[in-house]
MIZALO-171539 format. One line per 5 residues: number of its first residue (from 1); their letters; for each residue z, x, y of N, C-alpha, C. Coordinates in steps of 0.02 Angstrom, whole numbers. Each point is the difference from the previous one (the first is absolute). Example, Ala and Ser with C-alpha at 12.3 -4.5 7.8 and 13.67 -1.06 7.14 Angstrom:
<nodes>
1 = as = 390 660 -284 0 -45 59 0 45 60 | -36 -18 53 3 42 59 37 -39 55 .
</nodes>
This chain:
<nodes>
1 = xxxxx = 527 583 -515 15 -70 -16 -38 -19 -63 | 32 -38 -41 -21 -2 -76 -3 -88 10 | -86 -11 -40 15 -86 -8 3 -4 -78 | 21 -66 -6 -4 -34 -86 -69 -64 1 | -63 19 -32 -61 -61 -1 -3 -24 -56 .
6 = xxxxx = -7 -56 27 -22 -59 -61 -73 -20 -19 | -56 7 -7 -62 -5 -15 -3 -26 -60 | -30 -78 0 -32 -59 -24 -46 -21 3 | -50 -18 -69 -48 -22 12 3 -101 14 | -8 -17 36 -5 -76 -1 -44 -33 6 .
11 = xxxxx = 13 -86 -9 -81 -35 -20 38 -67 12 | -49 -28 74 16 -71 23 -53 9 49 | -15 -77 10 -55 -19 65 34 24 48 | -40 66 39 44 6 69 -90 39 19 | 2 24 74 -55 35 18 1 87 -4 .
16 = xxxxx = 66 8 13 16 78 10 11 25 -67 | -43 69 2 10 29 -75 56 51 -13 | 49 17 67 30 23 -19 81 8 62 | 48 -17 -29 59 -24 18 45 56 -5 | 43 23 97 39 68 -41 59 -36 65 .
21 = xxxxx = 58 1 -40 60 -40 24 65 76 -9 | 35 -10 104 23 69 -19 70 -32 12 | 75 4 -20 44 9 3 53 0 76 | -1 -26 12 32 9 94 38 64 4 | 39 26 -61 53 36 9 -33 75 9 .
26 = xxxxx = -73 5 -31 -45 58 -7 -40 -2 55 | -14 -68 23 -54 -13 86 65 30 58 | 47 -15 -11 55 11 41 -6 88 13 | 1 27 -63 8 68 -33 -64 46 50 | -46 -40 20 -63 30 36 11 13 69 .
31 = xxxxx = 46 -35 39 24 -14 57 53 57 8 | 13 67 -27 62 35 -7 -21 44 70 | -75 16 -22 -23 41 53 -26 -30 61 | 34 -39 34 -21 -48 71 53 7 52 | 54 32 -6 62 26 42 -54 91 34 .
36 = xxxxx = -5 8 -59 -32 52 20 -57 41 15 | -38 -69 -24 -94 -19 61 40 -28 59 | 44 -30 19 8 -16 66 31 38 48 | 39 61 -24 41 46 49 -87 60 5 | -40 1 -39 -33 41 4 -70 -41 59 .
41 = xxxxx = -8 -48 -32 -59 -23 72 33 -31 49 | 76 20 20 7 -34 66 43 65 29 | 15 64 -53 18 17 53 -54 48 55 | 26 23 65 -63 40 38 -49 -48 11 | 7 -79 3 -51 -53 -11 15 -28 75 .
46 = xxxxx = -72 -12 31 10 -23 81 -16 -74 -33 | 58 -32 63 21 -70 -31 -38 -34 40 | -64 -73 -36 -28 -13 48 23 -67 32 | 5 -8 53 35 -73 24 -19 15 87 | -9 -51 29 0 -11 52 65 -9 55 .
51 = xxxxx = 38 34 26 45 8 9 15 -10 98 | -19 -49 30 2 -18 70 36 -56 16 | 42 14 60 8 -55 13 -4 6 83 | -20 -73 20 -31 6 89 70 -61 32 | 17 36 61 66 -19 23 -31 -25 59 .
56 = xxxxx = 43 -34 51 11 -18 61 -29 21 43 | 22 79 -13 -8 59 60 -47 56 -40 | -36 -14 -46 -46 64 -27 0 -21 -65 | 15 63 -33 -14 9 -81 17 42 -56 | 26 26 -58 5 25 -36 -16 3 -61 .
61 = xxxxx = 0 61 -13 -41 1 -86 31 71 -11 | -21 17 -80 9 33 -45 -61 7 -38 | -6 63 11 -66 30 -42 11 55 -64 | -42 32 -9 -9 40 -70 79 23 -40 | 16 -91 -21 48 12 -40 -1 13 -77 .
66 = xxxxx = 25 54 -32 -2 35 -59 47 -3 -23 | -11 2 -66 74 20 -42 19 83 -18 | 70 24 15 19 58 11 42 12 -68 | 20 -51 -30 62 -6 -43 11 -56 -38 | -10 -17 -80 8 -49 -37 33 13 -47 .
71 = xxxxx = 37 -49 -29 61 -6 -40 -1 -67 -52 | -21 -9 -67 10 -42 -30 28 -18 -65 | 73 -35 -12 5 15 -59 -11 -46 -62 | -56 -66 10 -32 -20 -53 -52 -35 39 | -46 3 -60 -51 -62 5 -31 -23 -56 .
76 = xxxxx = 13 -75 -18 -24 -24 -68 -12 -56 -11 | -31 -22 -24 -19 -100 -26 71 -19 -45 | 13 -54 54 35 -54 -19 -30 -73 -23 | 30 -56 -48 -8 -44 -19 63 -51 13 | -17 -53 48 49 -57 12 -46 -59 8 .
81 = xxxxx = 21 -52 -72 -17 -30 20 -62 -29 -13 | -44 21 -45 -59 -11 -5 -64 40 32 | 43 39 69 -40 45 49 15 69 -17 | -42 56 45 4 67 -25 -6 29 58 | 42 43 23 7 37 77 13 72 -5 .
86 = xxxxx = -26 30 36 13 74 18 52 3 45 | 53 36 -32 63 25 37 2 62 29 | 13 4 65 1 77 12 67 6 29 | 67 47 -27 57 -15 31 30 58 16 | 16 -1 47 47 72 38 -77 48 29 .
91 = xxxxx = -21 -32 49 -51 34 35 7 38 76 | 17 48 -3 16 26 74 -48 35 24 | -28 -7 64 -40 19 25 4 37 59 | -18 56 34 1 37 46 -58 4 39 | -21 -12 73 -62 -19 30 15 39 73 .
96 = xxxxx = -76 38 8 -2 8 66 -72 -27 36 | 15 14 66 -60 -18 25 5 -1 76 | -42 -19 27 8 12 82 10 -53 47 | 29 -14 68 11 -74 21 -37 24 73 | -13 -57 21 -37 -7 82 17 -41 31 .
101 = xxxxx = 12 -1 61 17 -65 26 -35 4 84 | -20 -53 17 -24 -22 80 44 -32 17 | 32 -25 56 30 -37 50 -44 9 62 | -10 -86 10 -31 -6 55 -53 33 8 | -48 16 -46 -60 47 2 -1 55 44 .
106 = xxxxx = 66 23 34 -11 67 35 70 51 -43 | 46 -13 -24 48 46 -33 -39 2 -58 | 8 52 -23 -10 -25 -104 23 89 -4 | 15 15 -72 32 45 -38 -28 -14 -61 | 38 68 -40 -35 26 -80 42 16 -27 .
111 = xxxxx = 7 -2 -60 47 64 -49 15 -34 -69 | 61 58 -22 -37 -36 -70 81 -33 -25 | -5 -32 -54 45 -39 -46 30 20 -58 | 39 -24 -32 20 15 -63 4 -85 -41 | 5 -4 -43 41 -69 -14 -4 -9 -99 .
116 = xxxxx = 82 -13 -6 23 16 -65 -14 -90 -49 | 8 4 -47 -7 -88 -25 44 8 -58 | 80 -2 0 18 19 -51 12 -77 -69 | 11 43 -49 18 -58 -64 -53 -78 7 | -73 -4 8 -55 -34 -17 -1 -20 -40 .
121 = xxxxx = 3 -60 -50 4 -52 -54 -70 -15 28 | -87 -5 -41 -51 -50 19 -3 -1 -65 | -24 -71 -30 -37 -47 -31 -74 -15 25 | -44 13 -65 -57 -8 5 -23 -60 -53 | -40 -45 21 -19 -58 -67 7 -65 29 .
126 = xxxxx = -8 -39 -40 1 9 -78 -68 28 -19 | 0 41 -58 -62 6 -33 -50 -43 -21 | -52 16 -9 -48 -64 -37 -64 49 -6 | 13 -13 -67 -71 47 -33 -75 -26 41 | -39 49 -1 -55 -28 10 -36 58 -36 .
131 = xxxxx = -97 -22 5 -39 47 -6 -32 33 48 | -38 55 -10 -14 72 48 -65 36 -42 | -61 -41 -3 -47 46 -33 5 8 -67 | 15 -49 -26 20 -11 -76 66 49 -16 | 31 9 50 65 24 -35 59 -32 32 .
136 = xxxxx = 66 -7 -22 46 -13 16 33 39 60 | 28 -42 52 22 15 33 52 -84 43 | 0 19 57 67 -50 25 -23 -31 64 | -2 -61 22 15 -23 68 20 28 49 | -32 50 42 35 24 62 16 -20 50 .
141 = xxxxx = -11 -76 18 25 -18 75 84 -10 -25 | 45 50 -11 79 -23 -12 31 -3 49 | 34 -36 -11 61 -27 33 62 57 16 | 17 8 50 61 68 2 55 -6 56 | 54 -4 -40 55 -20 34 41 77 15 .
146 = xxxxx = 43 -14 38 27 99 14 72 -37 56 | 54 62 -44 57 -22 28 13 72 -24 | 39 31 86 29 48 20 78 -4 1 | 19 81 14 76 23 33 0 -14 69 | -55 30 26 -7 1 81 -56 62 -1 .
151 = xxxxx = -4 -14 103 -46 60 4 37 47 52 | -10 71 -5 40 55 53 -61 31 37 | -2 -12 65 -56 22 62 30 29 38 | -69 61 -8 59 42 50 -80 38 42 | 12 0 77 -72 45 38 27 84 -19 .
156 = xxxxx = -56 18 -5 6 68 -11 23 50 65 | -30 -56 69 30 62 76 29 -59 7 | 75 4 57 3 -59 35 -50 -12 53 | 7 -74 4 -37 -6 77 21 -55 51 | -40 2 58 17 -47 55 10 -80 -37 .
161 = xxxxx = 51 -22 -21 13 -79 -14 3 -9 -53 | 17 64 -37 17 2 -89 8 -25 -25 | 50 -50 22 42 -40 -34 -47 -88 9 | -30 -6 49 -44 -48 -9 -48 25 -55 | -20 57 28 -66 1 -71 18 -2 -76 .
166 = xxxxx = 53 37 -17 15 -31 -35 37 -45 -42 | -12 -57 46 31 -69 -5 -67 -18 -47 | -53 -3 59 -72 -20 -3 -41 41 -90 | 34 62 14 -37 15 -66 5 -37 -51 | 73 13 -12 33 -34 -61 -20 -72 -19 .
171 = xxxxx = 9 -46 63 -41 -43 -25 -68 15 -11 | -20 38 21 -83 -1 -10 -8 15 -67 | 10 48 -48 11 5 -29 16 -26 -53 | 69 -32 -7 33 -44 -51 -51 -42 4 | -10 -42 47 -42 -63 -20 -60 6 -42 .
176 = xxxxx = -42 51 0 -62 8 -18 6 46 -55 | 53 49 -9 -16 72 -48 15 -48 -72 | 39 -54 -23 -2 -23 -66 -56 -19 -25 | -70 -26 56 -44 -34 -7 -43 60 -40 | -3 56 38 -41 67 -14 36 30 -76 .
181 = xxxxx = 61 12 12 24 27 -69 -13 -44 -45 | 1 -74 -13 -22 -44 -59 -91 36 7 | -21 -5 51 -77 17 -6 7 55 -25 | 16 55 -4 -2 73 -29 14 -14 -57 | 41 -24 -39 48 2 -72 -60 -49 -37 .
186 = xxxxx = -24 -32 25 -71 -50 -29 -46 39 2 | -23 25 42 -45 58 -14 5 52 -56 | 76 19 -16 16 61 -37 8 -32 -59 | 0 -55 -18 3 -34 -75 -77 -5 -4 | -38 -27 29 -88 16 -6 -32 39 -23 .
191 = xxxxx = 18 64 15 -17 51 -5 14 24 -65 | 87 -1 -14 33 -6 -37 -56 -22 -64 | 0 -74 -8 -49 -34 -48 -59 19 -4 | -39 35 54 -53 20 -5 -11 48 -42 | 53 54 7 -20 78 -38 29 -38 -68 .
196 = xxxxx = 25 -18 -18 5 -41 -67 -54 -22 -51 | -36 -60 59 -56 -17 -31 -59 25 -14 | -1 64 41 -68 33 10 3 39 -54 | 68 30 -56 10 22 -58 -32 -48 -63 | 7 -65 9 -20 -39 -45 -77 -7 -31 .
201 = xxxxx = -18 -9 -48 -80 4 -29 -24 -57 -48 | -24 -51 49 -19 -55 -44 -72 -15 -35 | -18 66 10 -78 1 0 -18 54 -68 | 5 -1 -68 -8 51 -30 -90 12 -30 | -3 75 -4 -76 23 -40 30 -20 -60 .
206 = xxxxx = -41 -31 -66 4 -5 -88 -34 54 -24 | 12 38 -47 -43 26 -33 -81 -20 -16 | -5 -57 17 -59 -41 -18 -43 21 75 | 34 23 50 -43 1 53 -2 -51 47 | 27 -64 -6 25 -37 32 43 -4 37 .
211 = xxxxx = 18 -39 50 70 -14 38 58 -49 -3 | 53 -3 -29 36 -44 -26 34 -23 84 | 22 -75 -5 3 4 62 72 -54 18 | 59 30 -6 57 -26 -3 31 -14 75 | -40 -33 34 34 -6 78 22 -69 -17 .
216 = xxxxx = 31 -3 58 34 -94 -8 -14 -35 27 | 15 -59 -63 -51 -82 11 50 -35 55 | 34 11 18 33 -23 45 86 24 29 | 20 -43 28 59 18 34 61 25 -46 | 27 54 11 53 7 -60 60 -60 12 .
221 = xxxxx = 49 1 -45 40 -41 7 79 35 -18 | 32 -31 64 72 44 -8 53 -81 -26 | 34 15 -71 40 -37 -20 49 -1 62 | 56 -53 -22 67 1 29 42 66 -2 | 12 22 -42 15 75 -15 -51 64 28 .
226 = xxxxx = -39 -6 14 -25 50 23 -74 34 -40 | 12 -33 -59 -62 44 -62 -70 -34 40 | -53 50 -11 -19 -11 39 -62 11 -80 | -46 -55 26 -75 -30 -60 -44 25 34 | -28 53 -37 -87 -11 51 -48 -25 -51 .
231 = xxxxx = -72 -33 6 -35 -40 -41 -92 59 44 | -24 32 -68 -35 29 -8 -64 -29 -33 | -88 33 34 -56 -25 -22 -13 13 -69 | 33 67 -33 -31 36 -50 -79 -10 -22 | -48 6 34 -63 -3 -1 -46 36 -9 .
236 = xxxxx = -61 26 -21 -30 30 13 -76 4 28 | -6 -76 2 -68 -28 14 12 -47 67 | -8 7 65 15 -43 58 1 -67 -54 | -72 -18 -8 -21 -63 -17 53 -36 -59 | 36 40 -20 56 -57 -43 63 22 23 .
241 = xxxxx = 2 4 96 46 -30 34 9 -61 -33 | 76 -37 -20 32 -62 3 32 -34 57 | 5 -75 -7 35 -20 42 61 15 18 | 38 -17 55 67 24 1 45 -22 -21 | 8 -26 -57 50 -19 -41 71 20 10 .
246 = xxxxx = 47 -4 18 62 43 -22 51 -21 -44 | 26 38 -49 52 -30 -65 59 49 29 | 58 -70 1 74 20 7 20 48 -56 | 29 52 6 18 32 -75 84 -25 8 | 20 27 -67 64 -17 -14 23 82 21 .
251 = xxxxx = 74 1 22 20 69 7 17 37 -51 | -37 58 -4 3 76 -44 80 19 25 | 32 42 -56 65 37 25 -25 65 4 | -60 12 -14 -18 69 10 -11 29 78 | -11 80 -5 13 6 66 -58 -2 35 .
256 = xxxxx = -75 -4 -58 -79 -18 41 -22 -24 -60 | -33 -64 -4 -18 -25 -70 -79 19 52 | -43 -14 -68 -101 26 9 -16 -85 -58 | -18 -39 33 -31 -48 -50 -67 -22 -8 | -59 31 -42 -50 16 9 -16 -60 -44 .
261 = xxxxx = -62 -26 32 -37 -60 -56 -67 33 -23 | -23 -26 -73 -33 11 -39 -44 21 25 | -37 -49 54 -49 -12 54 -47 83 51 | 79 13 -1 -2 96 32 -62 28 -56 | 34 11 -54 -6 21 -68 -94 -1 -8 .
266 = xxxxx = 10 -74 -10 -85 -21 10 -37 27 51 | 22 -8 74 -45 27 29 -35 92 2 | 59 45 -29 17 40 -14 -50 25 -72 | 1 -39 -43 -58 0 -64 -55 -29 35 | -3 -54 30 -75 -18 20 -51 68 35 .
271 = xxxxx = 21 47 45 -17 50 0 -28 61 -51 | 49 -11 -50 -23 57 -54 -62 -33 -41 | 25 -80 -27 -39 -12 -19 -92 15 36 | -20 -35 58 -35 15 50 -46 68 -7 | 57 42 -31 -39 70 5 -8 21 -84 .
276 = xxxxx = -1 -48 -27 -8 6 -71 42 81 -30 | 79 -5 3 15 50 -35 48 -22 -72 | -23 -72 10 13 -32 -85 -48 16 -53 | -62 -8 43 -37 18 -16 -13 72 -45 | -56 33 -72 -1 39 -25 -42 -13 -63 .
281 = xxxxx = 0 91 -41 -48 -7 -47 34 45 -52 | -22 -11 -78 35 48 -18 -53 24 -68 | -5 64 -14 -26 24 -59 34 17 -61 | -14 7 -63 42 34 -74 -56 27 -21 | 5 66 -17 -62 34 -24 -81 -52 22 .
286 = xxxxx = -45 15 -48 -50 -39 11 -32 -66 -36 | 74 -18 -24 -10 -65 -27 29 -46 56 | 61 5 14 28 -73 35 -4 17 86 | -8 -42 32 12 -14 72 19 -75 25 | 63 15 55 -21 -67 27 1 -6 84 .
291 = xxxxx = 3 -61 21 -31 0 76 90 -51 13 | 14 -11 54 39 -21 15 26 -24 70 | -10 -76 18 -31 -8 81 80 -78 29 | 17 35 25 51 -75 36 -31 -47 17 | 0 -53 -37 -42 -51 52 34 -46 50 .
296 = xxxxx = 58 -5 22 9 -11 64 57 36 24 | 42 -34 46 62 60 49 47 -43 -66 | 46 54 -9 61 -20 -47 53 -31 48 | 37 -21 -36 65 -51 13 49 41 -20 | 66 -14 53 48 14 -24 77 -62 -4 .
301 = xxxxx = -2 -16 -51 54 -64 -17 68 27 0 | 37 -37 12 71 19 -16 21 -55 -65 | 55 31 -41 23 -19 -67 84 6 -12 | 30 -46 16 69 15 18 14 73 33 | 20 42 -34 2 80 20 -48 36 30 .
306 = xxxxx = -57 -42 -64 -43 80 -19 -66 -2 54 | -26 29 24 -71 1 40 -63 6 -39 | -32 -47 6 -65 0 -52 -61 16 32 | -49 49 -28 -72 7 12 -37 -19 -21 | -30 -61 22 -64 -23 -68 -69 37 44 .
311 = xxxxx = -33 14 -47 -49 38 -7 -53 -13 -34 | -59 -34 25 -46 -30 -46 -77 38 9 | -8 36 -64 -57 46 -4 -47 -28 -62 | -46 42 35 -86 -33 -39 8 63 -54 | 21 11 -79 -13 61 -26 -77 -4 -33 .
316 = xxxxx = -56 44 2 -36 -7 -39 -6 88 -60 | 18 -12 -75 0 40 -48 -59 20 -8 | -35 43 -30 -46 20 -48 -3 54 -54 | -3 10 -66 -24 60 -23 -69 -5 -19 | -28 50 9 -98 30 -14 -31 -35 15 .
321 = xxxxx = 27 -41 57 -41 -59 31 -4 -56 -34 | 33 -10 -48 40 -68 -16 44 -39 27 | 23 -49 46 28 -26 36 67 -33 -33 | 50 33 -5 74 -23 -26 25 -51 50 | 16 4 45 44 -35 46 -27 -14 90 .
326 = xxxxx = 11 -76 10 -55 -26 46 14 -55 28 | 76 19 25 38 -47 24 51 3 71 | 35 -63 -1 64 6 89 50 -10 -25 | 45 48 18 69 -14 -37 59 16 70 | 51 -38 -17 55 8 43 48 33 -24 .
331 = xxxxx = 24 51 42 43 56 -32 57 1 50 | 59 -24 -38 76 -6 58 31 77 -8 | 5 27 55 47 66 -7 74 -23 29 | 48 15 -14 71 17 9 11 35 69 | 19 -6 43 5 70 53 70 7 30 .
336 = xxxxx = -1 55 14 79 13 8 -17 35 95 | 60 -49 48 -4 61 67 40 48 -2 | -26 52 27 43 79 26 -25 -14 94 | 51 69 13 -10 10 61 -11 72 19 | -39 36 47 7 45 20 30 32 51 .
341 = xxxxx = -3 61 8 39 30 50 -4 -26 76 | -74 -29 -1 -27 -4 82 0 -76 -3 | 29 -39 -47 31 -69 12 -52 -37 -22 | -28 0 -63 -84 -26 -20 28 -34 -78 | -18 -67 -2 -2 -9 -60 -50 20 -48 .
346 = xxxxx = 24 14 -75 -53 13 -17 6 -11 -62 | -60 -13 -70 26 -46 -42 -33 49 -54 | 35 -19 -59 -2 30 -62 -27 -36 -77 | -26 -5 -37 -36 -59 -43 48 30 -51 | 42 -62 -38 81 12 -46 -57 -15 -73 .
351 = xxxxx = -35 -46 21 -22 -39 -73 -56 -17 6 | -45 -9 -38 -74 -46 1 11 -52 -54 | -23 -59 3 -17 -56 -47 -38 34 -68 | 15 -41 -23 -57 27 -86 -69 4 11 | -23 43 -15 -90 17 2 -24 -35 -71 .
356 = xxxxx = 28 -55 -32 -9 -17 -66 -94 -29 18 | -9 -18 63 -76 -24 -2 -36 49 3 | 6 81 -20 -42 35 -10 -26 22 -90 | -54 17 28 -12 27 -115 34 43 -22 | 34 -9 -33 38 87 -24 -40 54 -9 .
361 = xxxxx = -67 9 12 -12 56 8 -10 33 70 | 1 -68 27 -13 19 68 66 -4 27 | 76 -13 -10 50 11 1 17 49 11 | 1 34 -81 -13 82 3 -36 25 30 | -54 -1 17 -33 44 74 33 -12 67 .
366 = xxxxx = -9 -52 17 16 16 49 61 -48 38 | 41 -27 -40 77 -27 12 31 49 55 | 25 62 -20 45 22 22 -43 35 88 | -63 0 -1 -39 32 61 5 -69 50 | -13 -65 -18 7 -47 36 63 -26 33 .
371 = xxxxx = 78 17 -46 45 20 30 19 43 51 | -30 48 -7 18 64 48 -33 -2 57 | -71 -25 -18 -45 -20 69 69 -57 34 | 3 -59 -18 47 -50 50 54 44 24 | 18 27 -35 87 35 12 -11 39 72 .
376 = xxxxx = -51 60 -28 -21 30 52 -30 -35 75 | -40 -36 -3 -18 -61 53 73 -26 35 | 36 -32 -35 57 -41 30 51 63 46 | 15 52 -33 48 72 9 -38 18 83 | -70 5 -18 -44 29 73 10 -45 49 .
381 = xxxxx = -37 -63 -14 -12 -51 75 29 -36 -6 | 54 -36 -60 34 -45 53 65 7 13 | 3 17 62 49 43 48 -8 -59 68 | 100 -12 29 1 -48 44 40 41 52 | -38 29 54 60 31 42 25 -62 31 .
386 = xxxxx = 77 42 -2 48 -67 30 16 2 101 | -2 -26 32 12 21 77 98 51 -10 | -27 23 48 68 43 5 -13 36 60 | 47 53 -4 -5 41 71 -18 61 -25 | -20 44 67 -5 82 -20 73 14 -5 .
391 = xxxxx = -16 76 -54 65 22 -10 41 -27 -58 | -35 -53 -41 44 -28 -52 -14 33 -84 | 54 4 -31 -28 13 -56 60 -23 -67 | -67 -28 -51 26 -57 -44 7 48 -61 | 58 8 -17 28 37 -67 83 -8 -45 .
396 = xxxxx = -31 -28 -68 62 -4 -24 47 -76 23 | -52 -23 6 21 -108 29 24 -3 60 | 14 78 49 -13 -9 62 -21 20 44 | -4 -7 63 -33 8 44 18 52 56 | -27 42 4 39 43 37 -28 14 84 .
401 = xxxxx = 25 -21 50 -3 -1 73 23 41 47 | -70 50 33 26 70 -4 -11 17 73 | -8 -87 31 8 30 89 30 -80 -13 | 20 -29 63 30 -66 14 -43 -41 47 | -57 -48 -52 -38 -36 20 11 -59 -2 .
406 = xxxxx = -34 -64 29 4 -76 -23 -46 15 -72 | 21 -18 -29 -36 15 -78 30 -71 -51 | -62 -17 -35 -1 -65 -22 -23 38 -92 | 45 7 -24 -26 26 -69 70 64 -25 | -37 -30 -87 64 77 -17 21 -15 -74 .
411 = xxxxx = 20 3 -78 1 23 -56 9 -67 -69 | -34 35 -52 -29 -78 -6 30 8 -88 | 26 -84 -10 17 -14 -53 -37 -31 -23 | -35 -11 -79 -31 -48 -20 17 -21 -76 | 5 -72 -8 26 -19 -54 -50 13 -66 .
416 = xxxxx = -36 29 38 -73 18 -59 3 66 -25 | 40 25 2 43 81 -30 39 -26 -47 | 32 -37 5 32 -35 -72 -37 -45 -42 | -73 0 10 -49 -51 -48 -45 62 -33 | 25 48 3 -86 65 1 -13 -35 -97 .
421 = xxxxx = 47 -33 -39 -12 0 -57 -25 -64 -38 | -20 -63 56 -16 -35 4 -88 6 -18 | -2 -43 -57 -83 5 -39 -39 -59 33 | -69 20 -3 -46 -60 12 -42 -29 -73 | 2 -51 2 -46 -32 -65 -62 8 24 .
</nodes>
């Protein structure tokens, strides 16, 4: 399964630093493999339900009923309506198990059953996103409706009053087995979502040694159509947790847009900065040296297109211990995003501002080393892994999905590939 991503940088008062909005028709697309998580954990599956009923003259029940035989030929999310339901249609089921019966507490008998459930229509839902440990997941107390062909009961020996018993089964049975099969098919979508989510990784290591920490600020949100918003911490410091803000987005036609705010970015440099690798020194033979120190965490602005780095460093010059240059200057770099294979943004320096506030001799020394130091800096640490699933891999603007997970991510366009020629004053 191949996605198309949209990845944007954006900039508005909101709390979440980072916004990934997926497509219904591609969330739909995740659900392919749920016909066939459900014939697999139900079939050979002992069905659990309480299955008695107490008569006049004694009692009957049905015990260790199992499934022998399952048959399904879809299961998928539907949208009516504003709501979102799991369809499961053409479900036939094959069940055995054993029956008992007392009369009058001195007769009673044993043996065993069969019982068929053909052409099963259940509805599960409506959906409603919720959260699960900072990750997305769904409301499980659902609602489940189930409409049959009929049911075929048949005892496996005859016995004394057959035809009463099974009168008695059948109802016993019918009345209660829709209750259990909706309970089973809720269970098997659980599970279902579970091995899904447990693929997901909202928690990434940075190169910096830190932990970037993309779980969610709150409840996802499923449009009328089905696209489904999740709203992310992008953090890396507990302590500049934000409030819970949430911003409506407008709908992407893409098939997973990534809308990352500046904010990510910063917290992301506040780290490097932190560990002083703006920081540096530099020699020219044994006349010139200079020292070179960030003095606070850099910013990253947005500029119609283009993504800006300001960068404000303490340079101090010298030759033979003469003091040339002894000053703070702000230095805007240009930056361009890429992506990598394992789904990581990662950024590239297109341009630097004019170094015109340096001496031309100290220009010529060391201009082009102070470039390469940032370039190199920005290329290493600042890197944004994006949440996604195992098994994904981002190449060539898409995304390639190489088992069938709930997966929230996938290949990225940016209008900042058509600016790479765009200058800074």
């Amino acid at each position: 399964m191949n996605f198309i991503l949209l990845f944007q940088l954006f900039q508005f008062a909101s709390a979440q630093n980072l916004i990934i909005q997926v497509n219904h028709r591609y969330l739909d697309g995740c659900f392919e493999g749920l016909s066939e998580w459900i014939t697999k954990y139900m079939q050979g599956n002992v069905i659990h339900g309480k299955f008695q009923e107490r008569l006049r003259t004694g009692s009957i029940q049905a015990t260790d009923v199992r499934t022998t035989h399952l048959y399904l030929r879809s299961a998928s999310v539907e949208h009516h309506h504003a709501e979102h339901f799991v369809q499961i249609k053409g479900l036939n089921i094959k069940l055995k198990g054993n029956w008992r019966y007392r009369v009058l507490y001195l007769i009673s008998d044993s043996s065993g059953f069969s019982l068929n459930i053909n052409d099963m229509n259940v509805t599960l839902g409506s959906i409603v996103p919720e959260i699960f440990s900072g990750l997305p997941f769904i409301e499980t107390d659902l609602s489940c409706k189930v409409r049959h062909g009929g049911f075929a009961f048949s005892l496996d020996q005859p016995k004394r009053f057959s035809n009463l018993l099974s009168k008695f089964m059948h109802r016993l049975m019918s009345g209660k087995i829709e209750r259990t099969i909706c309970a089973e098919l809720t269970n098997a979508l659980d599970m279902f979502l579970r091995n899904g989510i447990e693929q997901l990784s909202f928690r990434h290591s940075l190169t910096t040694g830190t932990i970037l920490n993309n779980s969610l600020i709150s409840k996802p949100l499923l449009s009328p159509d089905g696209d489904l918003t999740t709203y992310h911490y992008g953090i890396v410091r507990e302590d500049s947790i934000p409030s819970t803000e949430i911003t409506l987005l407008e709908r992407y036609p893409y098939d997973v847009t990534y809308l990352v705010k500046p904010q990510l970015l910063d917290e992301i440099l506040s780290t490097v900065y932190r560990r002083s690798l703006f920081d540096g020194s530099y020699k020219d033979d044994v006349e010139y040296n200079m020292s070179v120190e960030c003095v606070k965490p850099p910013k990253v602005v947005l500029e119609g297109e283009g993504i800006i780095l300001a960068l404000e460093e303490r340079l101090i010059a010298m030759k033979n211990a003469v003091l040339l240059l002894n000053d703070t200057f702000t230095v805007g770099l240009l930056l361009n995003a890429l992506y990598s294979y394992r789904l990581q943004l990662f950024f590239q320096v297109l341009q630097t501002s004019n170094l015109a506030f340096l001496p031309e001799e100290v220009h010529q020394k060391f201009g082009s080393k102070l470039r390469q130091q940032w370039s190199s800096v920005i290329a290493t640490y600042l890197r944004v892994p994006l949440p996604t699933a195992i098994g994904v891999l981002a190449r060539n603007a898409t995304l390639k999905i190489e088992k069938p997970f709930i997966v929230f991510g996938v290949d990225i366009y940016s209008p900042l590939y058509h600016n790479s020629k765009r200058s800074l004053s």
